[in-house]
NUBADO-757511 format. One record per residue (C-alpha): x, y, z; residue in one letter. Coordinates in Angstrom, 2 decimals, padded with zeros to 5 digits. Last residue first. Layout:
<recs>
REC        x        y        z  r
REC        X        Y        Z  a
...
</recs>
This chain:
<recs>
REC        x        y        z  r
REC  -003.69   027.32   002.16  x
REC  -001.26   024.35   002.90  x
REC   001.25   027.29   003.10  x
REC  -000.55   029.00   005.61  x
REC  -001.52   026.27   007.98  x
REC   002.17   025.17   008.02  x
REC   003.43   029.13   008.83  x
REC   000.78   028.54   011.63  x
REC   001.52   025.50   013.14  x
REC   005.12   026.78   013.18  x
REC   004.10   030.06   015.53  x
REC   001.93   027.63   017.60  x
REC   005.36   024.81   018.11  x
REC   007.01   028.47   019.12  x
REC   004.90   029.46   021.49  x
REC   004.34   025.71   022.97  x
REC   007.95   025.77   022.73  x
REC   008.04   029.46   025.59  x
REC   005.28   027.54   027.79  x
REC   007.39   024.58   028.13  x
REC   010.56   025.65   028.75  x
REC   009.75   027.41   031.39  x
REC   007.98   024.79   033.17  x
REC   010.89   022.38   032.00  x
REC   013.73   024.37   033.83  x
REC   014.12   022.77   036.82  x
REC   013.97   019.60   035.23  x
REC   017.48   020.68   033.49  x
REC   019.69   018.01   035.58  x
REC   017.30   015.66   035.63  x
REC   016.67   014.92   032.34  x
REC   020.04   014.77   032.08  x
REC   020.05   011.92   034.53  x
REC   016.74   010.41   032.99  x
REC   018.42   009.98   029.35  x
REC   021.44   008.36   030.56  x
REC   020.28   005.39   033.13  x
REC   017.24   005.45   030.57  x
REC   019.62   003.91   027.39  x
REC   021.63   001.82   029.96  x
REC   018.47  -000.07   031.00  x
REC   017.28  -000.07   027.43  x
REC   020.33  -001.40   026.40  x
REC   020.30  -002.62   022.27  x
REC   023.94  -003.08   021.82  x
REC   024.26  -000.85   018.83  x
REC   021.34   001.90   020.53  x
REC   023.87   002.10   023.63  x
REC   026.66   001.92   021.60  x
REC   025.33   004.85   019.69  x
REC   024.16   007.14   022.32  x
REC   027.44   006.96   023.66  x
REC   029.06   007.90   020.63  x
REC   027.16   011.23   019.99  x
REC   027.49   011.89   023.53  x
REC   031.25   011.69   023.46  x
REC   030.58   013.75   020.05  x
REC   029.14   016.55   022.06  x
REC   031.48   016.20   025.19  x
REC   034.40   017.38   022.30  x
REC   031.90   019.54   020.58  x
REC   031.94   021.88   023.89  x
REC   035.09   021.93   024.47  x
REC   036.37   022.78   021.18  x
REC   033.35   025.52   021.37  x
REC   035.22   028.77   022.15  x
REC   038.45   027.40   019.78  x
REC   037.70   029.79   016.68  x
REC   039.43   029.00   013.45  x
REC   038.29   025.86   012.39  x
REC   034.70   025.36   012.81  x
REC   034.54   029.27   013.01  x
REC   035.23   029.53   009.81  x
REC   032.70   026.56   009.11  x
REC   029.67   028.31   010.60  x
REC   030.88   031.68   008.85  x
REC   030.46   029.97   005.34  x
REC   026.92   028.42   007.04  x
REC   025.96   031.94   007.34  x
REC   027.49   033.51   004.25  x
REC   025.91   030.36   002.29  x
REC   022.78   030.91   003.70  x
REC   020.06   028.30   002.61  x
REC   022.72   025.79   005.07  x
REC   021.65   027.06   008.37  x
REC   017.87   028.05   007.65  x
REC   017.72   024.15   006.25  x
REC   018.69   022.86   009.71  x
REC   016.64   025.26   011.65  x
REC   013.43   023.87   008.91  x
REC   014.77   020.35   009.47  x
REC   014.17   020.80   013.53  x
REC   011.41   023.08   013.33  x
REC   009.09   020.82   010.63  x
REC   009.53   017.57   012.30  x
REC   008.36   019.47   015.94  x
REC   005.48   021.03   014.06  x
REC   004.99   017.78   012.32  x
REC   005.53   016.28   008.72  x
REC   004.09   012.62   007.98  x
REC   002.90   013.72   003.95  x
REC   006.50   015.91   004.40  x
REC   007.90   012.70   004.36  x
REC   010.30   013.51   001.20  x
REC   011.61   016.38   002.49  x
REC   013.86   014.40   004.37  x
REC   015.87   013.26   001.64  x
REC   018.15   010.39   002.98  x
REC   020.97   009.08   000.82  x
REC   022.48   007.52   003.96  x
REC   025.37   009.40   003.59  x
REC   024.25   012.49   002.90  x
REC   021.65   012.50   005.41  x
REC   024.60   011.63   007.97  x
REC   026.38   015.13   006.40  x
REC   022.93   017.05   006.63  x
REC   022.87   015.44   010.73  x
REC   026.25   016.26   010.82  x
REC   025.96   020.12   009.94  x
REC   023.64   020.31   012.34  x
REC   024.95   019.28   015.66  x
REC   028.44   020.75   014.43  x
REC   027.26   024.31   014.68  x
REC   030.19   025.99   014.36  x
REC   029.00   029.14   016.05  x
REC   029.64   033.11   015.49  x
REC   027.68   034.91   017.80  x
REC   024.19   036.12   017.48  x
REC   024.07   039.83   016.75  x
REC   024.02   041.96   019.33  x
REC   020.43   043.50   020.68  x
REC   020.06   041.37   023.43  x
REC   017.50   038.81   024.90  x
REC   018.46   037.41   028.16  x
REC   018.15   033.67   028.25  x
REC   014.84   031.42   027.30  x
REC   014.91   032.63   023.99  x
REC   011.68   032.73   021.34  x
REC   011.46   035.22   019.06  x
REC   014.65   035.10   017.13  x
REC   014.67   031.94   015.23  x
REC   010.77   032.05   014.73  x
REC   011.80   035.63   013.05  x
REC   013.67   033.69   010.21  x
REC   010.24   032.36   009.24  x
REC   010.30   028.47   009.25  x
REC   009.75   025.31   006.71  x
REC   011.27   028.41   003.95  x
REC   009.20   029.28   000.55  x
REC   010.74   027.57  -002.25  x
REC   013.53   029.28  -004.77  x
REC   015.94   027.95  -002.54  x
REC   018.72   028.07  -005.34  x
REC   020.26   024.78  -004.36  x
REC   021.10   023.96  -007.51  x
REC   022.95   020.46  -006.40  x
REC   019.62   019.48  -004.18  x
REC   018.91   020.25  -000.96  x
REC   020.07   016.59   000.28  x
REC   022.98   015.98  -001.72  x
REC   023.71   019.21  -002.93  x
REC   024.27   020.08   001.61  x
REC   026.45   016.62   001.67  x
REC   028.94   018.05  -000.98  x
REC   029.14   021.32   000.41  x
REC   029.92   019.90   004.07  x
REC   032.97   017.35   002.44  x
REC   034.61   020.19   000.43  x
REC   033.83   022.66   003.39  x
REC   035.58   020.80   005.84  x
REC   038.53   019.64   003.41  x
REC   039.36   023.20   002.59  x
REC   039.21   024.27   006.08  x
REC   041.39   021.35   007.33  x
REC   042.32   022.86   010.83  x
REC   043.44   019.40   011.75  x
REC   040.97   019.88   014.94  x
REC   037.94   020.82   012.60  x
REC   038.39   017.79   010.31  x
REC   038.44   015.74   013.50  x
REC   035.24   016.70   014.60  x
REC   033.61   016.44   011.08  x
REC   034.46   012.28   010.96  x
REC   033.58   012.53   014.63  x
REC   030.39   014.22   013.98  x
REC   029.62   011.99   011.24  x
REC   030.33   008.70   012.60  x
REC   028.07   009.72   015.51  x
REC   025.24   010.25   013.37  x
REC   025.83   006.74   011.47  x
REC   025.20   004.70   014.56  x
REC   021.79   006.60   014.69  x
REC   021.19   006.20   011.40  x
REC   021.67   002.42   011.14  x
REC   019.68   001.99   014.89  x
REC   017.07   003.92   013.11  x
REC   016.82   001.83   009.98  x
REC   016.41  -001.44   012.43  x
REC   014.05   000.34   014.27  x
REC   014.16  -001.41   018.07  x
REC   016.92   000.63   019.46  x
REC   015.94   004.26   018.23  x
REC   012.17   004.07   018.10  x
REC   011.94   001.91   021.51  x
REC   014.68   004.60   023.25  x
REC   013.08   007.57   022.11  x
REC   009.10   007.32   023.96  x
REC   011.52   005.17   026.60  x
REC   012.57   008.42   028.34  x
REC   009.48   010.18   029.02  x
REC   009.17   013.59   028.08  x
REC   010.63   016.67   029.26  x
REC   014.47   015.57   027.58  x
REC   012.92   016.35   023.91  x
REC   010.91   019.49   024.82  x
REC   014.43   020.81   026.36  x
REC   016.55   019.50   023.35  x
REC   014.31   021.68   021.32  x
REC   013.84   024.61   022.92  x
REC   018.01   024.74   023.37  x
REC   018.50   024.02   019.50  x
REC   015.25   026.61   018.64  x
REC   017.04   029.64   020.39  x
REC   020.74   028.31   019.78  x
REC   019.18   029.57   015.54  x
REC   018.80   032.75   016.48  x
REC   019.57   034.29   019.55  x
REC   021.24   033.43   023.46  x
REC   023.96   030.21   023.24  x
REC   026.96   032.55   023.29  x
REC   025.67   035.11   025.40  x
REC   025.89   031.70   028.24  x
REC   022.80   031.54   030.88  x
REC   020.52   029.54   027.54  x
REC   023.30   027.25   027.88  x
REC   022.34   025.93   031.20  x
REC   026.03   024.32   031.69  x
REC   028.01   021.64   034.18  x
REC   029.92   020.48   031.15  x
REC   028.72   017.13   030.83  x
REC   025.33   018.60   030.90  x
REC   025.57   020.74   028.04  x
REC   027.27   017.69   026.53  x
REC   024.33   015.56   027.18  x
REC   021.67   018.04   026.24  x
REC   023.22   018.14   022.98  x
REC   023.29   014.70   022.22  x
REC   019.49   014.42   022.78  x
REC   019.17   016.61   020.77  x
REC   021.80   015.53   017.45  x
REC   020.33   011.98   018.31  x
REC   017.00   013.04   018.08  x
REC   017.16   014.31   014.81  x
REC   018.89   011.56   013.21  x
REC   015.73   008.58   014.30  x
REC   013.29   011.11   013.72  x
REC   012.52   012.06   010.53  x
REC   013.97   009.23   008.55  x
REC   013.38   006.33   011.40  x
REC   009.98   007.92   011.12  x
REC   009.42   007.70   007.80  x
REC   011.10   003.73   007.50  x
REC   009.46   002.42   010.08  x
REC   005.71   003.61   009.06  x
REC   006.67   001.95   005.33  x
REC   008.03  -001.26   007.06  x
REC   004.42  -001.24   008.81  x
REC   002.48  -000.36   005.31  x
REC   001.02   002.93   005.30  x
REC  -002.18   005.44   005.06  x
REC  -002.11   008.82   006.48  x
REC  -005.00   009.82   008.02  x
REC  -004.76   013.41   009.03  x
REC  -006.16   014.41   012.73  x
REC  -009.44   015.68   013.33  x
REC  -009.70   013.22   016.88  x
REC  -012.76   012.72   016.23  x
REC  -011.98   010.62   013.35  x
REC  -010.70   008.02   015.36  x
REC  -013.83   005.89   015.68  x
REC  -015.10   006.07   012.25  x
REC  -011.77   005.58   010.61  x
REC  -011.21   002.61   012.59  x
REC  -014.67   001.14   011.74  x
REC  -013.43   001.97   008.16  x
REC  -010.55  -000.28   008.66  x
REC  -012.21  -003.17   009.87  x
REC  -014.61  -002.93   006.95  x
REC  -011.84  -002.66   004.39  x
REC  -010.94  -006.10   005.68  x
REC  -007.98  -006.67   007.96  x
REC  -004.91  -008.49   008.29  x
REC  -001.68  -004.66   008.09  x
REC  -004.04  -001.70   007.52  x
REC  -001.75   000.44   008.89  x
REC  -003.00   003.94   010.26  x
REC  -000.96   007.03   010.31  x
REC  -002.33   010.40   012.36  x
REC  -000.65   013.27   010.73  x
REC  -001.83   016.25   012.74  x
REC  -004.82   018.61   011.24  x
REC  -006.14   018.67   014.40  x
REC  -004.42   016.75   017.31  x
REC  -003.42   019.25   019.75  x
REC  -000.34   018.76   021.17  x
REC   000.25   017.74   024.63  x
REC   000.06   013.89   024.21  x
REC   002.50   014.17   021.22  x
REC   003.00   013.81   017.95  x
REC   002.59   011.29   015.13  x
REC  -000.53   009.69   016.31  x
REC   000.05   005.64   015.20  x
REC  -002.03   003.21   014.06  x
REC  -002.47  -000.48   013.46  x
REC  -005.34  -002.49   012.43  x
REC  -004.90  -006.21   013.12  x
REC  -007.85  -008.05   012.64  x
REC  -009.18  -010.84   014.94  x
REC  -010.43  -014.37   013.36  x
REC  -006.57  -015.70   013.74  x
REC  -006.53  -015.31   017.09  x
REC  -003.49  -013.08   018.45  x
REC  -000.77  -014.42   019.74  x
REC   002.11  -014.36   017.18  x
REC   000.57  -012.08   014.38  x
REC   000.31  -009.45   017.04  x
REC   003.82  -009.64   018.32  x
REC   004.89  -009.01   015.23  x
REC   003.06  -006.15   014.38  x
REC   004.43  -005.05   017.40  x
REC   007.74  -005.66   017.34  x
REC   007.63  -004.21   013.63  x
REC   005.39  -001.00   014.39  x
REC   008.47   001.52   016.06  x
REC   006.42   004.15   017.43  x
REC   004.17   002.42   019.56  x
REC   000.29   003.03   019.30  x
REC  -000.80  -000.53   018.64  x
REC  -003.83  -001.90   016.90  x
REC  -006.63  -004.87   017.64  x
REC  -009.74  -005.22   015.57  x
REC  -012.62  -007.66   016.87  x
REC  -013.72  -010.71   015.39  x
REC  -014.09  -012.82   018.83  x
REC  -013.01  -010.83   021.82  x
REC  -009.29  -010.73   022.31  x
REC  -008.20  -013.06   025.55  x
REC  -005.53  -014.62   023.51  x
REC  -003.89  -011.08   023.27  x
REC  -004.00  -010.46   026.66  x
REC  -000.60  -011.63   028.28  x
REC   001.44  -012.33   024.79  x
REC   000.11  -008.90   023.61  x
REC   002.13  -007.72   027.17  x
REC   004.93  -009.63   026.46  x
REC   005.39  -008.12   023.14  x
REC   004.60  -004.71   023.32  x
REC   007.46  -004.39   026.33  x
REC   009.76  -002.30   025.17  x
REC   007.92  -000.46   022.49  x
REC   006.27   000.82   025.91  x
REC   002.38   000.67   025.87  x
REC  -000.54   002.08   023.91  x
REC  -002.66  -000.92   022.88  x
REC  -005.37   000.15   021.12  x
REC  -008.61  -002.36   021.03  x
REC  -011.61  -002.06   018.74  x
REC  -014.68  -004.74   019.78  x
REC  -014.11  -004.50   023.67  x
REC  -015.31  -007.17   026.02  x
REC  -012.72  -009.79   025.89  x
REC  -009.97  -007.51   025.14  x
REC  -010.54  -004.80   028.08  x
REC  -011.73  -008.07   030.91  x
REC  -008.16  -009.59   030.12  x
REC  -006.47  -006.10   030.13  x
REC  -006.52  -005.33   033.66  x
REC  -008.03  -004.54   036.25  x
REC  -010.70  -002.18   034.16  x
REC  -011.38   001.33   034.21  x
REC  -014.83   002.32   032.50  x
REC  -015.23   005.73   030.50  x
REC  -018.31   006.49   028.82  x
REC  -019.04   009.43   031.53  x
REC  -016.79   010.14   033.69  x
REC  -017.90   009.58   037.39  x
REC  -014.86   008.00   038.62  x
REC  -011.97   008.34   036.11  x
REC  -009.34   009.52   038.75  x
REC  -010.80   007.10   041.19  x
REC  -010.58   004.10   039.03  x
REC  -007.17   005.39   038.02  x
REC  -005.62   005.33   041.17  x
REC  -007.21   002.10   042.61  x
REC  -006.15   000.14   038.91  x
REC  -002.34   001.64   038.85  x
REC  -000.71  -001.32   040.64  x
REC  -002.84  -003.90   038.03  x
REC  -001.10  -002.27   035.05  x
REC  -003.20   000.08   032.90  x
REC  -006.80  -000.57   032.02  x
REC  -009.68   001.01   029.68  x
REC  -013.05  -000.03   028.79  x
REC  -014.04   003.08   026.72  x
REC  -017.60   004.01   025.31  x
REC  -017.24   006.14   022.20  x
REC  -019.47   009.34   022.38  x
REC  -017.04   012.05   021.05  x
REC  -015.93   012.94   024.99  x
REC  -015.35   009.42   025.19  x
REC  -012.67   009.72   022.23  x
REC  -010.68   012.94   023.42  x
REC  -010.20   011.81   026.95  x
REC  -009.24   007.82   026.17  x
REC  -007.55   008.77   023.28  x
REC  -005.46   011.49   025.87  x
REC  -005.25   008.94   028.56  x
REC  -004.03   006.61   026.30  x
REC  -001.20   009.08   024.93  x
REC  -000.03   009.94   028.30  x
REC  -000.03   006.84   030.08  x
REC  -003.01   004.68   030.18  x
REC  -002.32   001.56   028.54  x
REC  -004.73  -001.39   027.37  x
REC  -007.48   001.26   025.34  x
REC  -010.61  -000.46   024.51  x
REC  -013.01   000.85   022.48  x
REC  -016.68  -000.59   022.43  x
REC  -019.24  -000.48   019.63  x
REC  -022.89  -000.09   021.06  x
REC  -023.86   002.74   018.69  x
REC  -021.57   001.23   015.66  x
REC  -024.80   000.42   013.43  x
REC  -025.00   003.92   011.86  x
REC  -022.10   005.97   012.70  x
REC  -020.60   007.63   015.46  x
REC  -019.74   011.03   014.83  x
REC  -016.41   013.06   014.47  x
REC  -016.99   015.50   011.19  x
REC  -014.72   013.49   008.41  x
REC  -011.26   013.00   008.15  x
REC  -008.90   015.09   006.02  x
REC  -007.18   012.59   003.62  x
REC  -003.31   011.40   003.12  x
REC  -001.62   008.71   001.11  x
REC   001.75   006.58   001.51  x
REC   001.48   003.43  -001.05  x
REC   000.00   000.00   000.00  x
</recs>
């Protein structure tokens, strides 16, 4: 099945589906918010989370209408005629191995992870053969606001029946259907996220490495170190597995990933030789690669060059931004390059978060002068060598830890960061939600 798109319809609940029952095994953040969004549309939810959470949530849920918390997900899969499981990546399989069996007779069973061939998997081992398998996944998160947002659904053992049931139920949400395969689903997001989050998340690790808030240092205050420290804080506020299932258990991700922290050493050590010529040579050649050999720009930019400026969690000040090599960036255009990855090609799965990290990127290299300067300063100017150093340390570590597969080692490192700028995710928070509106908008007007 090839990628498509369509606006969904008015959320109502059809003709012959009045009784039809959603259940939702997993009530983190994104179950709680299809649990929220779809009872308040008229869908009755049986809904469960693990057996330790069942007091909490029972009284958190008591007295909403069309929601019913279960112990656990036997009693959601025998009784519920759509089922979503929305659990770790981690664990998808044992837990479709615990209730899977249990699925009501002809119903239609889906996942929410991120990374759909575990649980596709999983689903064809243990579930009954008379159950279909319709998968989906919201491509954003719990705190964004699903309208108009890609929403991707896999029609992997399922009638066109099964799927339009789907359709029914999830089109309150007003979100995009996007129609794929599961090796299709892997594939987009290992392309738009798997490289992206490792130049983030790598960030934060260096900044923490080196004992810094960056957004304290006149270095890291304007332009384009206003998105990079939004960014990596939105990235380190979440939950720690939502990156570590797409990065360890995508086999294209894991291939990026390890392929990220080739690049920034490969640049790293280009920059300590002082090998201008051979910098630029190898930068130049990745930016034709993936903006195309002309690259005249002629196209209207993913983000306004006032998003850049708006939005800084430091002191504002009138002097121009200073001078940086911006290694994070430049590697993730040279990994592109290397992987033969177009980004722009999954604008159909685009998101506000999608769109600000490859629209910084492309700000960087549509400006020769500025990514000129960028590699000048690569070479020439030694206020970052420390910096980049714990950068492509974290580069690297990421990348064993996604080679050798260690979730346990993976959330050791994420949550200590995470940690270390808590303080600051309030903040943070209310200044990207500015920011994520202010790209929203530039997408609303250029789809118009």
């Amino acid at each position: 099945m090839t990628a498509s798109a369509s606006s969904t319809p008015p959320p109502a609940i059809p003709a012959g589906m009045e009784g039809f029952v959603v259940g939702l095994i997993g009530m983190g953040d994104m179950g709680r918010m299809y649990a929220e969004r779809l009872s308040a549309a008229g869908w009755r939810i049986l809904a469960c989370d693990r057996e330790d959470s069942y007091d909490s949530l029972k009284e958190k849920y008591a007295g909403k209408e069309n929601i019913e918390i279960c112990r656990n997900g036997h009693f959601v899969s025998r009784a519920s005629d759509y089922i979503i499981y929305s659990v770790e990546a981690a664990v998808i399989d044992r837990v479709i191995a615990q209730y899977g069996p249990s699925t009501k007779m002809g119903a239609i069973v889906g996942g929410q992870t991120s990374c759909k061939s575990p649980e596709i998997a999983a689903f064809e081992a243990y579930l009954p053969q008379d159950v279909s398998i319709v998968s989906c996944h919201s491509l954003h998160g719990p705190g964004v606001d699903p309208h108009n947002q890609p929403l991707v659904l896999i029609q992997h053992r399922a009638p066109d029946a099964a799927l339009h049931k789907v359709e029914a139920v999830l089109s309150c949400l007003r979100s995009k259907f996007v129609y794929l395969t599961a090796l299709e689903h892997d594939r987009i997001t290992a392309d738009t996220q798997a490289v992206t989050h490792a130049a983030f998340l790598s960030m934060g690790k260096a900044w923490h490495a080196n004992r810094q808030f960056p957004w304290e240092l006149s270095r890291y205050v304007g332009g384009i170190e206003n998105v990079k420290v939004n960014i990596m804080l939105r990235i380190y506020s979440q939950k720690w597995h939502v990156y570590a299932g797409l990065a360890i258990l995508n086999p294209e991700a894991r291939k990026q990933v390890a392929q990220y922290a080739t690049s920034v050493t490969a640049l790293y050590k280009l920059m300590l030789e002082g090998n201008l010529e051979g910098l630029r040579e190898r930068v130049y050649r990745a930016r034709d690669r993936v903006f195309g050999s002309s690259a005249t720009w002629e196209s209207r930019p993913l983000i306004e060059p006032s998003i850049l400026s708006s939005f800084s969690l430091g002191q504002p000040t009138d002097a121009p931004p200073r001078p940086n090599n911006h290694l994070s960036l430049v590697a993730m255009v040279d990994c592109w390059s290397e992987l033969g990855i177009v980004p722009y090609e999954h604008m159909l799965c685009s998101t506000p978060l999608f769109r600000l990290r490859l629209g910084v990127t492309e700000h960087l290299f549509r400006n020769a002068p500025l990514l000129d300067e960028a590699l000048r300063t690569a070479v020439e100017d030694k206020t970052y060598r420390s910096d980049d150093l714990e950068f492509t340390f974290a580069a690297r570590g990421w990348a064993e830890c996604v080679t050798l597969g260690h979730f346990e080692t993976w959330e050791k490192r994420f949550v200590s960061t995470q940690g270390f700028f808590e303080p600051r995710f309030a903040e943070a928070k209310v200044v990207g939600d500015k920011m994520m509106k202010r790209v929203l908008e530039g997408a609303k007007e250029e789809g118009e």
